[in-house]
N, C-alpha and C positions, 0 to 999 in steps of 0.2 A: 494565475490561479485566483479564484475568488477570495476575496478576505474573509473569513470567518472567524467571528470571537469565538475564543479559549473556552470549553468547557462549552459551547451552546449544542442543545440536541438537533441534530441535522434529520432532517425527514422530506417525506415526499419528491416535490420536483429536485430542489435543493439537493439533497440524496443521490438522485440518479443522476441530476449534473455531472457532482461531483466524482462520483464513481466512471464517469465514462473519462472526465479528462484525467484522474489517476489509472485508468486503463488505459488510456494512451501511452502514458509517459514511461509505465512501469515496459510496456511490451517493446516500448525504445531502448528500455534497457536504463531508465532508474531503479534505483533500490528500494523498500520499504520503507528505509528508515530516512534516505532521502526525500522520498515523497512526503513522511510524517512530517521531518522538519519543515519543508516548505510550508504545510498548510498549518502549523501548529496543532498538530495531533497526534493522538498517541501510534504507536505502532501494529499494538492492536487492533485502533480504530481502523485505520488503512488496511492490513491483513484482511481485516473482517469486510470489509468497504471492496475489496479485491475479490476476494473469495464471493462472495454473494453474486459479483454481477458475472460471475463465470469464468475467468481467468484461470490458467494456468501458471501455476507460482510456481517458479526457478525453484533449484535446491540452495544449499549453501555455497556452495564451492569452497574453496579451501583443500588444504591437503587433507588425503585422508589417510586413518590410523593403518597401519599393516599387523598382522599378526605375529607376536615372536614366534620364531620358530625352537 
């Protein structure tokens, strides 16, 4: 993955780069917040980097609540 300093604003080609190889990685079945740590970015920043170039973003998993009865 490319190095990018902490906090720089990512635009243009740099941008869609990036977005295609975190579009790879996630559709292989990395997580958000593993893709975040890799690039040192926020979680947000990926979500939103994910979301934009069109992906379809997994749910949570995890168990889920039942209702008392």
């Amino acid at each position: 993955m490319a190095e990018i300093k902490k906090g720089a604003r990512i635009t243009g080609t740099q941008r869609d780069k990036l977005a295609n190889e975190l579009k790879k990685k996630y559709e292989k079945g990395a997580s958000i917040r593993a893709l975040a740590e890799s690039t040192g970015r926020s979680y947000g920043f990926v979500h939103r980097v994910l979301s934009e170039s069109g992906v379809t973003l997994r749910g949570r998993g995890g168990a889920t609540r039942t209702k008392k009865k």
